[in-house]
Residue frames relative to the residue before (quaternion, step in Angstrom):
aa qw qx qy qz dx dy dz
X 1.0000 0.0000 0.0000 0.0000 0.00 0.00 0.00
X 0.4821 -0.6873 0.4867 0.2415 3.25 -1.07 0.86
X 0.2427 -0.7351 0.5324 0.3424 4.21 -0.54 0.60
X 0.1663 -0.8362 0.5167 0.0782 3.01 -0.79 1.20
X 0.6495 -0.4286 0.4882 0.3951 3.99 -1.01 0.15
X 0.2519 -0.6544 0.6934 0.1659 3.34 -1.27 0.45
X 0.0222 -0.6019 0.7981 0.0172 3.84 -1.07 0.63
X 0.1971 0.6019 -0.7735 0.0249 3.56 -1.27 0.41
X 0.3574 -0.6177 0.7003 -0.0157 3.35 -1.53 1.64
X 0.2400 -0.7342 0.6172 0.1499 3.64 -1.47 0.85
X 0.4285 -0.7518 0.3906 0.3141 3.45 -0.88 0.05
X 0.9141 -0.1635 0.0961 0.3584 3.23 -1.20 -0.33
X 0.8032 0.1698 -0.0494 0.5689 3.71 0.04 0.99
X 0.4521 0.6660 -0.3541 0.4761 3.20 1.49 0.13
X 0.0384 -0.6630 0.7042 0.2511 3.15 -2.08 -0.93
X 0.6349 -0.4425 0.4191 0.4748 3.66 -1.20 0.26
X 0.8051 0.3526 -0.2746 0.3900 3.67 0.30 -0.55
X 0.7561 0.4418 -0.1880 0.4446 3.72 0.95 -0.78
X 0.6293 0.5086 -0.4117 0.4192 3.91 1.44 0.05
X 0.5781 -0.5608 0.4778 0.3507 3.35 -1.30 1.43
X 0.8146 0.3661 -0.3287 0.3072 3.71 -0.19 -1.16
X 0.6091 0.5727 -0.3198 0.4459 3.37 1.23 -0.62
X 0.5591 0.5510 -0.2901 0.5473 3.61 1.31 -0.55
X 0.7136 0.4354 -0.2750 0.4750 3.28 0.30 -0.52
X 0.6371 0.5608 -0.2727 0.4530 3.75 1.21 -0.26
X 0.4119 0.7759 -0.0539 0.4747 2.58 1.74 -1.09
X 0.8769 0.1930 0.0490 0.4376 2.97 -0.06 -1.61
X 0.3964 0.5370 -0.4134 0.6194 3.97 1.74 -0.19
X 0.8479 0.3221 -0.1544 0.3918 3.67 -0.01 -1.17
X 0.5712 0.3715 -0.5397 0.4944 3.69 1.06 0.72
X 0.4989 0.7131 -0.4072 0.2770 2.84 0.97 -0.56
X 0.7830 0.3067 -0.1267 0.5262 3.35 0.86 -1.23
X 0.7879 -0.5137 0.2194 0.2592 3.40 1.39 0.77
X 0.6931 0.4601 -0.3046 0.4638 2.97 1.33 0.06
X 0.6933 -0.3793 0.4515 0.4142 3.26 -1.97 0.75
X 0.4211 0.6952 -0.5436 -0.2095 3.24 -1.51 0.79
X 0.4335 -0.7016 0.5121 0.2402 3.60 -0.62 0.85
X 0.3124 0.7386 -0.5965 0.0322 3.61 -1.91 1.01
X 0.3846 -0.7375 0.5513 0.0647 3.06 -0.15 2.00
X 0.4433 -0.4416 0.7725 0.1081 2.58 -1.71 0.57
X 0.1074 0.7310 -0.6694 0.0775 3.92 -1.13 1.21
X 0.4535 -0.7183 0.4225 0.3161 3.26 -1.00 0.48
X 0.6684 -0.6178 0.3744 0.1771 3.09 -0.37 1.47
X 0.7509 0.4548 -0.0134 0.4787 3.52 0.41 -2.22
X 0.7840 0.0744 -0.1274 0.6030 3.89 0.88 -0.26
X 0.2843 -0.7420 0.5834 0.1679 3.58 -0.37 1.43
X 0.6189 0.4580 -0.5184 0.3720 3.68 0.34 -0.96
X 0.6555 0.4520 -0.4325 0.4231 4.34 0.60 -0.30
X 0.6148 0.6120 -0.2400 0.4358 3.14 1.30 -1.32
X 0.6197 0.3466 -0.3936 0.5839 3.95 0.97 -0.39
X 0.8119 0.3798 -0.3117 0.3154 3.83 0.30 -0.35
X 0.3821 0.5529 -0.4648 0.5764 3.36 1.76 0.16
X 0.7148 0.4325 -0.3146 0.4507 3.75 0.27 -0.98
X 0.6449 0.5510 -0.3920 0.3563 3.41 0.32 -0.49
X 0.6724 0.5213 -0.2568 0.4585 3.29 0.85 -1.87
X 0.5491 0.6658 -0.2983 0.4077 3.96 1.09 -0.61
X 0.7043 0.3167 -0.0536 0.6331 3.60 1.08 -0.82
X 0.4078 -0.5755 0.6985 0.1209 3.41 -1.50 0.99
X 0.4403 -0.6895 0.4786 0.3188 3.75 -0.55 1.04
X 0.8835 0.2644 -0.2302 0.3107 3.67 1.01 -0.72
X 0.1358 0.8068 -0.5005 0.2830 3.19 2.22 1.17
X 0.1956 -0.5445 0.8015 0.1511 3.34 -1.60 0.40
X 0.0722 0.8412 -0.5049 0.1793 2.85 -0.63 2.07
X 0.1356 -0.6835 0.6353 0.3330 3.68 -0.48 0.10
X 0.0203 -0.7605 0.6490 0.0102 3.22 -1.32 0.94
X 0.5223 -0.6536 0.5415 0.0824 3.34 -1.30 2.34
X 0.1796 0.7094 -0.6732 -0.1064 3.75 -0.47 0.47
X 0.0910 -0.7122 0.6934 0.0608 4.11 -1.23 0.83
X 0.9348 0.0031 -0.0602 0.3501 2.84 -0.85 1.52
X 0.7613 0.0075 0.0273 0.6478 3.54 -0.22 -1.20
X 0.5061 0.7773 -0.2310 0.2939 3.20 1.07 -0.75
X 0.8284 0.3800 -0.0334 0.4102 2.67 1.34 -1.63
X 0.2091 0.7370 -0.2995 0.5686 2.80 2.02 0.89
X 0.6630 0.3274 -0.1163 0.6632 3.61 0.27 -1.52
X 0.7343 0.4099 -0.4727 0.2634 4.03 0.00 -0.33
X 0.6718 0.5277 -0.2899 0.4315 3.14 1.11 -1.03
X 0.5088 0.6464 -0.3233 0.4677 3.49 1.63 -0.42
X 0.6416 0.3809 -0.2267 0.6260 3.87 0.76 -1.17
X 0.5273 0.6465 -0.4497 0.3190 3.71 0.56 -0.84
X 0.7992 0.2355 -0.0891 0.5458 3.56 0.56 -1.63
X 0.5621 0.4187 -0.5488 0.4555 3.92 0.57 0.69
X 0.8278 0.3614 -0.2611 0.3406 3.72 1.10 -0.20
X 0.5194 -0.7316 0.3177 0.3067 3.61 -0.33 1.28
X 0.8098 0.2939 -0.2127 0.4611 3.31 1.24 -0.87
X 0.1927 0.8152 -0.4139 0.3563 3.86 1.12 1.05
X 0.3751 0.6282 -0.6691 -0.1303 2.99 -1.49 0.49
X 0.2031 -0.8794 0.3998 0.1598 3.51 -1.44 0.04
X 0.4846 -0.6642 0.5295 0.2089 3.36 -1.60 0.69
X 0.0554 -0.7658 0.6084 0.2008 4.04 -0.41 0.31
X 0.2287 -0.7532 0.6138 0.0606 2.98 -0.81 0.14
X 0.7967 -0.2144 0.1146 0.5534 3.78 0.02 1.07
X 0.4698 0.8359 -0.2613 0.1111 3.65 1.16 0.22
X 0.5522 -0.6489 0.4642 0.2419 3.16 -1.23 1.71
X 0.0244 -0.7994 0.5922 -0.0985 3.75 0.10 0.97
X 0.6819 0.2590 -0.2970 0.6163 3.34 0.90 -0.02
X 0.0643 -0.8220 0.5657 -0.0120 3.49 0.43 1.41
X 0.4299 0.6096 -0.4406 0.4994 4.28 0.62 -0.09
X 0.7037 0.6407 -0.0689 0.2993 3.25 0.56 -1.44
X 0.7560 0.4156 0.0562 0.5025 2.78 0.38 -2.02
X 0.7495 0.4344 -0.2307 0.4430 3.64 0.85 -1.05
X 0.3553 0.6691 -0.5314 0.3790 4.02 1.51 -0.30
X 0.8243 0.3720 -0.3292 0.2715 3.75 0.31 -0.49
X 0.5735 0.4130 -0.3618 0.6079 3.45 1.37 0.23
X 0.0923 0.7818 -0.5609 0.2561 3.69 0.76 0.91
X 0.8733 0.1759 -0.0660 0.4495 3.90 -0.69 0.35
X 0.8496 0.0412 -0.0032 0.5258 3.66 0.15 -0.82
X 0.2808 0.7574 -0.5894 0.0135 3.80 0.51 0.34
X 0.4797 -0.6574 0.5765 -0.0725 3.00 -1.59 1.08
X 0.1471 -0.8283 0.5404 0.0143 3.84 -0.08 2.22
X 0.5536 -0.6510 0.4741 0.2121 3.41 -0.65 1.86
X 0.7875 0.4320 -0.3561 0.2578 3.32 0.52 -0.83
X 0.8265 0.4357 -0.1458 0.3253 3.34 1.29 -1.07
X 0.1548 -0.7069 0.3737 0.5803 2.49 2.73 -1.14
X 0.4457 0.6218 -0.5903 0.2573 3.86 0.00 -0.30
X 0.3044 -0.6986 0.6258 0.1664 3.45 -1.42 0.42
X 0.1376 -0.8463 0.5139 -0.0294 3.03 -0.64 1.25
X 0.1675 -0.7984 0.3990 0.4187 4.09 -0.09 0.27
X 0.2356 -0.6153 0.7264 0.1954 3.73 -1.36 0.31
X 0.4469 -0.7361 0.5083 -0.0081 2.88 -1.01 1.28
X 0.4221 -0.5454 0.5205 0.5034 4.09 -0.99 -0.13
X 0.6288 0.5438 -0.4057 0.3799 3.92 0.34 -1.08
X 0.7539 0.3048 -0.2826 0.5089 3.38 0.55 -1.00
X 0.4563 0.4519 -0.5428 0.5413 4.18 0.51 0.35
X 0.5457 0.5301 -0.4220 0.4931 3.82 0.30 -1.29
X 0.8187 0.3732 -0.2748 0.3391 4.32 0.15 -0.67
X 0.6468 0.4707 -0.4465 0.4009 3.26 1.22 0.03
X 0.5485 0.6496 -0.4200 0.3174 3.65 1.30 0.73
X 0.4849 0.4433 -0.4958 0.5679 3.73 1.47 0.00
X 0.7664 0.3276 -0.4220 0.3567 3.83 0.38 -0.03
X 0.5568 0.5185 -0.5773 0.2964 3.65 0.77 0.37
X 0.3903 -0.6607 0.6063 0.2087 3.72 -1.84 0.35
X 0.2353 -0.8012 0.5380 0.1154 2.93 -0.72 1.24
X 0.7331 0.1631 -0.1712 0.6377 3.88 1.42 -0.33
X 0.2991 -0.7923 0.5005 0.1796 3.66 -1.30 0.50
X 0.5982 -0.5165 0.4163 0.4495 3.42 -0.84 0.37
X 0.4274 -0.6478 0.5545 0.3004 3.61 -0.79 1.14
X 0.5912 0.6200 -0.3268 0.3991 3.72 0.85 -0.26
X 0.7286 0.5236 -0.2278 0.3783 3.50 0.94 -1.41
X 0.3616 -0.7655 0.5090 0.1557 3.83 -0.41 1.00
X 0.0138 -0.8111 0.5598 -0.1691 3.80 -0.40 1.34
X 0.1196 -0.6399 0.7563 -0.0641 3.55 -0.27 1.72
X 0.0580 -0.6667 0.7355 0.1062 3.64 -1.88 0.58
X 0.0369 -0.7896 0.5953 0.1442 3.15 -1.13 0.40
X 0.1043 -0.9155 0.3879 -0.0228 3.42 -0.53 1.42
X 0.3558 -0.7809 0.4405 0.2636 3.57 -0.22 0.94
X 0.3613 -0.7277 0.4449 0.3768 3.92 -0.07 0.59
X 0.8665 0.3259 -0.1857 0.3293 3.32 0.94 -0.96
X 0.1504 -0.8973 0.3690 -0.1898 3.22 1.69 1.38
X 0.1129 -0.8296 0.5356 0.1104 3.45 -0.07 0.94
X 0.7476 0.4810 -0.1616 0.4286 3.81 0.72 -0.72
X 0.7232 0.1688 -0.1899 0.6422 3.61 1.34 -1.03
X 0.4873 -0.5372 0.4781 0.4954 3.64 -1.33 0.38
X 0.6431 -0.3769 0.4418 0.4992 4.01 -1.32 0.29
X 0.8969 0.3957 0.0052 0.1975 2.86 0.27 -2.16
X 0.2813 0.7382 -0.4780 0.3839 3.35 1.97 0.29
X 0.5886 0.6882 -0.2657 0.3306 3.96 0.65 -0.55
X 0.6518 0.2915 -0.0357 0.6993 3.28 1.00 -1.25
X 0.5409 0.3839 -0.4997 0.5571 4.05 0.74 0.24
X 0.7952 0.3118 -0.2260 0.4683 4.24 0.27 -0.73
X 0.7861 0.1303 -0.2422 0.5536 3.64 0.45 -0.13
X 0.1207 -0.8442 0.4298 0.2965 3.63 0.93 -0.67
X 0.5756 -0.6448 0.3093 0.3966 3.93 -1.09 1.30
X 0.6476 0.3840 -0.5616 0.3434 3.93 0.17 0.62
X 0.4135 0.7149 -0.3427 0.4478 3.45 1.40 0.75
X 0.8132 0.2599 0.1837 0.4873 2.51 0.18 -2.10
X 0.3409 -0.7802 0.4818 0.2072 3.61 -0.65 0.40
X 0.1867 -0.8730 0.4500 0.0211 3.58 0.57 1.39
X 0.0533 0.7949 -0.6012 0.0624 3.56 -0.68 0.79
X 0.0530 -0.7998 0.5975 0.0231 3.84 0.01 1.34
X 0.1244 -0.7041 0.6988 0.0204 3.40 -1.08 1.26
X 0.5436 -0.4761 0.5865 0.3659 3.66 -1.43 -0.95
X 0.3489 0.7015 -0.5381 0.3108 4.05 -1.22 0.17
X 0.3048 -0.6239 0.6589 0.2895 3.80 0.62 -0.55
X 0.7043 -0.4824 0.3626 0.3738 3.63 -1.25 0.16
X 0.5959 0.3939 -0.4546 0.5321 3.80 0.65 0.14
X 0.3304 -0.7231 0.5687 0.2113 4.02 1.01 0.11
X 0.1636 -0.7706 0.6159 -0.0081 3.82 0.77 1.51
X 0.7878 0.3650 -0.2113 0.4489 3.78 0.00 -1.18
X 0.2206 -0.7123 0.6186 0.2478 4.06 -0.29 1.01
X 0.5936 0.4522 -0.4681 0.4733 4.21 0.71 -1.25
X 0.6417 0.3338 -0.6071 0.3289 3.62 -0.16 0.09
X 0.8226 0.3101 -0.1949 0.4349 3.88 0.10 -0.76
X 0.5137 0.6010 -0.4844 0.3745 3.94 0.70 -0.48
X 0.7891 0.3024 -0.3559 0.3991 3.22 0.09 -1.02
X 0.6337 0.4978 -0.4056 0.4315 3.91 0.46 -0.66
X 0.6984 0.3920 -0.3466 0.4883 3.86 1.04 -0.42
X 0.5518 0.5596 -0.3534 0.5074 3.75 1.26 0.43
X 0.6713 0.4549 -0.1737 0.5588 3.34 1.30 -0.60
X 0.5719 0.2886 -0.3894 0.6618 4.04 1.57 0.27
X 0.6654 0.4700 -0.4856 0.3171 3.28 0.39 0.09
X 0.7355 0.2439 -0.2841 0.5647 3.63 1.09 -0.71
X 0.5006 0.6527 -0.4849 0.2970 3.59 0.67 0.62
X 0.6492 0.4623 -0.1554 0.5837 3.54 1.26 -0.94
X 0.2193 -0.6991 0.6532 -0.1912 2.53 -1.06 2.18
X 0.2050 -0.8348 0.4999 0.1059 3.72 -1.22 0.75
């Protein structure tokens, strides 16, 4: 197996340093020694938010890239511009257009609490970055809490559908409270994918 980079993306209202689930990737995957990177992007303007991610990743890294939630939006994005990618979602808002209509005007960063506004123009920009097909090449494990309060379950298997994607529905609500339900199945895509 090739050793591959860790990228893990937070979601909405978040930051590379201050999200539980992203910490906890984090901290599984130094553990075992690997490199892992997690920017902080600005959430509220994708056109920064695609060039913060980028600058984060060597174009010819073999990388496994964590996407949580909103996150997992922007992963599956980088996912199919890099040849040597694969990804894990993780409750992800993959329909990010969608998903983001409800934090419209006043949205509110978890980490600092400040209240920033999100605008319609700048929602209107996270469509030139959504993917409507994937590279038949690019490996895509989801993991999906059934009892998801924030994304629908089934929004997964509507954008990539489960003879794609390898769907795996546990329990956790959308902050994925229980790690033994998803660590070990995201340890097992990580040394499974082979390039």
């Amino acid at each position: 197996m090739i050793e591959q980079k860790v990228l893990a993306l937070h979601g909405w209202g978040g930051t590379g340093t201050d999200s539980t689930t992203v910490n906890r990737v984090r901290a599984h995957f130094e553990a075992k020694g690997c490199e892992v990177v997690t920017p902080t992007y600005d959430y509220l303007n994708p056109d920064k938010a695609a060039e913060t991610i980028l600058a984060s990743v060597n174009e010819d890294d073999y990388i496994f890239i964590v996407g949580v939630s909103f996150g997992g939006f922007w992963a599956r994005w980088l996912g199919n511009r890099m040849k040597g990618a694969s990804i894990l979602l993780l409750n992800p808002a993959l329909d990010a257009y969608t998903s983001t209509e409800k934090y419209l005007g006043k949205s509110k960063d978890y980490a600092t609490g400040v209240t920033a506004l999100y605008a319609q123009v700048q929602r209107q920009k996270l469509k030139k970055y959504h993917i409507d097909h994937d590279r038949p090449d690019l490996p895509i494990t989801a993991i999906v809490a059934t009892d998801d309060d924030v994304v629908a379950p089934d929004t997964v298997e509507k954008e990539i559908g489960s003879s794609r994607c390898d769907i795996q529905y546990i329990t956790g609500g959308h902050r994925l409270e229980d790690p033994s339900q998803w660590i070990d199945r995201m340890e097992f895509a990580y040394n499974t994918i082979s390039f």
